[in-house]
Structures are given as C-alpha cells and as structure tokens.
C-alpha positions, 0 to 999 in steps of 0.5 A: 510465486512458487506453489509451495511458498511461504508467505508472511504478513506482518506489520510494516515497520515505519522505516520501509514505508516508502517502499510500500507506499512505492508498491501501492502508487504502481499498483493503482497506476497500473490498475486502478488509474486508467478507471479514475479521472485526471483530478482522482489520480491527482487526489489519490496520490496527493493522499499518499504525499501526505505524510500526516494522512500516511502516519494515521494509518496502520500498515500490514506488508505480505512477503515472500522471501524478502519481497513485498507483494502487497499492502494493506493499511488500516485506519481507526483500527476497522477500516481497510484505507489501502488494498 
C-alpha cells in the first residue's frame, strides 16, 4: 500500500463471495490457527463451507486498486461475525 492510497469500501457483491471467503480462510490460517485447537479450526472452517450460515451474513470488502485486502461480514445488522 502506497501512502497515498485510495482505498474503498464497499459491499461485496454475492458473486465475489469466495474470493473473499478465500481472503478470510488464509488470514485465519496464518494468524488466528496457530491459537486454536485442531477441533477450532475444524469448526471455524466448517463455518465458512456453510453456505446457509455464509448467506446470512453481510459482506462489507475494502480494495485498493482492484485488490481485496480485507473483509468484514455482519450479522443481524449490529454484530461484526468476520474481521
């Protein structure tokens, strides 16, 4: 990211889901698994597979020139489920 970037945040449109769900399983790999047990990461990603629990959310992406860099999904309007 330069210093002078423009990011934008928008909603993501439901076709792109699965490259933002791709952006969140290799984020949480990296970062968040090495914390979890094998039966978390089995239920964090079983979570994600899910297409009905993945439908009820909103999905918000943050780009910088036509990459995404980050994801954020809402459920029940108020709670933050993905970040």
């Amino acid at each position: 990211m330069t210093k002078n970037a423009s990011i934008k945040v928008r909603p993501i449109p439901r076709p792109d889901l699965p490259q933002a769900l791709e952006l969140v399983e290799r984020v949480f790999l990296a970062f968040e698994a090495p914390e979890y047990s094998a039966e978390g990461i089995q239920t964090f990603l079983s979570f994600l597979r899910d297409a009905e629990a993945v439908s009820a959310l909103r999905f918000y992406g943050a780009w910088e020139n036509g990459v995404l860099l980050g994801v954020l999904a809402t459920r029940g309007g108020s709670h933050i489920a993905l970040f």
